[in-house]
C-alpha positions as CSV (number, residue, x, y, z in Angstrom):
1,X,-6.6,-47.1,-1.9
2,X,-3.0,-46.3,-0.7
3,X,-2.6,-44.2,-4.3
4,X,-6.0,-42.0,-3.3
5,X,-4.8,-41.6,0.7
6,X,-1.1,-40.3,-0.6
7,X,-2.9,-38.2,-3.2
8,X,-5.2,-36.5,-0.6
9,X,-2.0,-36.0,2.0
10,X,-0.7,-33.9,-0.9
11,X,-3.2,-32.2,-1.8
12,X,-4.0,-31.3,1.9
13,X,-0.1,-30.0,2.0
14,X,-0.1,-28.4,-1.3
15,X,-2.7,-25.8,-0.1
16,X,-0.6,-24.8,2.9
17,X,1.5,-23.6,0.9
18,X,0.1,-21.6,-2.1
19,X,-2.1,-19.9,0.8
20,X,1.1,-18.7,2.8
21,X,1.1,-14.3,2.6
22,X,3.9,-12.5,0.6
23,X,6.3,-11.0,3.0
24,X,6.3,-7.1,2.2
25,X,9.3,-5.9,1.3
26,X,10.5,-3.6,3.8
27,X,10.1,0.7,2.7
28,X,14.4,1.5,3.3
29,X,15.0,5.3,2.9
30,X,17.5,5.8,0.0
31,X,19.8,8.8,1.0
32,X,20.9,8.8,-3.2
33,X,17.4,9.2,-4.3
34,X,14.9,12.7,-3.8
35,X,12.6,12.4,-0.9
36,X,9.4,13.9,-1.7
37,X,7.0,15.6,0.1
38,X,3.2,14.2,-1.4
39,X,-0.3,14.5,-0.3
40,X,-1.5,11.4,0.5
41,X,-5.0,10.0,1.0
42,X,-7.6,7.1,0.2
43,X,-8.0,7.2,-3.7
44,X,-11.6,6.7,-3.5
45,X,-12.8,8.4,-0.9
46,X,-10.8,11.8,-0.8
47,X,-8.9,12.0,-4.0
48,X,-12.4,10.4,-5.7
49,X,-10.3,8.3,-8.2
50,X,-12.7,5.1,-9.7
51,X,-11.5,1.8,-7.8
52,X,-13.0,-0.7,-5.8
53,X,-12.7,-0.4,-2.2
54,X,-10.1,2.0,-0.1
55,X,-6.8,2.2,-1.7
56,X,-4.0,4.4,-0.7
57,X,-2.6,7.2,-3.1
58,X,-0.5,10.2,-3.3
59,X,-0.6,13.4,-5.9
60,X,2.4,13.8,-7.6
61,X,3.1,16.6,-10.0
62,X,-1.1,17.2,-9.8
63,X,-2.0,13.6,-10.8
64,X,-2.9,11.2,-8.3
65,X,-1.8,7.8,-8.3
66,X,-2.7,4.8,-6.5
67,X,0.4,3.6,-4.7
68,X,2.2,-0.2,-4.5
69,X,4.4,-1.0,-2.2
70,X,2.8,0.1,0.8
71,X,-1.0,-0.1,1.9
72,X,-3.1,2.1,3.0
73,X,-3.8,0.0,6.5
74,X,0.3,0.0,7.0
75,X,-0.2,3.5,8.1
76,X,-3.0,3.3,10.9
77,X,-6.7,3.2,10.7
78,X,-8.0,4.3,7.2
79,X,-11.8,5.1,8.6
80,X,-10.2,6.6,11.8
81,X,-11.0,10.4,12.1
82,X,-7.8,11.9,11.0
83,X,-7.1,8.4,8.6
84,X,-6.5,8.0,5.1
85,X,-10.4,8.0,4.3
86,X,-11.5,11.1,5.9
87,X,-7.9,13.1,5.8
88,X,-5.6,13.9,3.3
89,X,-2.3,14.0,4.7
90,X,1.9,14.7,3.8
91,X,4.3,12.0,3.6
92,X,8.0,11.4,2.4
93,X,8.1,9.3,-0.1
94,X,11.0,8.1,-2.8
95,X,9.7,6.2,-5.6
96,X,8.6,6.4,-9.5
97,X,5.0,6.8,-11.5
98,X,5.0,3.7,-13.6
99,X,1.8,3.6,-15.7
100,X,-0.7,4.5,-13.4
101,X,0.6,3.8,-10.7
102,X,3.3,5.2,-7.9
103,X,5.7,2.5,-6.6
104,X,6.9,3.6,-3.6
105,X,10.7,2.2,-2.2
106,X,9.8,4.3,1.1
107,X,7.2,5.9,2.5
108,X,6.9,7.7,6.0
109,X,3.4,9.5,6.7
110,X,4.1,13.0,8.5
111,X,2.7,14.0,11.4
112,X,-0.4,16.8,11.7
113,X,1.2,19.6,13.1
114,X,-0.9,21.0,15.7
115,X,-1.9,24.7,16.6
């Protein structure tokens, strides 16, 4: 009975902590690197790339790219009116296509300028 209670304790504590979240790794501007200036957008919704779901991307050279290292929530409300979803907007970024995908090392979303 004691070898099914000590079993259950661990299991119980095990879970903890394979649920615990993945810090993200903080976007640091490179000064050594080129800072781009990319459309960016929801993949899906604006740049009409297949996907699941509202995922943030940029076009880069006239290919778009769904972006890691950076979500599209980090920025502000996607569905908002001027969000990701229903806006395509400029950042900076610094980072490199790999395969299909843009992995950013920074990423700052400019602001609309206004008339």
């Amino acid at each position: 009975m004691k070898k099914i209670i000590v079993v259950f304790i661990g299991l119980i504590f095990s879970v903890g902590v394979f649920s615990q979240e993945k810090k993200k790794q903080k976007l640091v501007l490179d000064n050594t690197k080129p800072l781009l200036t990319l459309e960016a957008s929801c993949g899906t919704c604006m740049f009409k790339m297949k996907g699941d779901g509202c995922k943030l991307a940029v076009r880069f050279e006239g290919k778009d790219y769904f972006v890691e290292g950076t979500g599209i929530d980090d920025h502000g409300d996607a569905h908002d009116q001027e969000g990701f979803c229903n806006a395509i907007s400029k950042a900076k970024v610094q980072g490199k296509v790999k395969g299909d995908k843009f992995k950013v090392s920074y990423f700052e979303l400019l602001k609309k300028e206004t008339k």
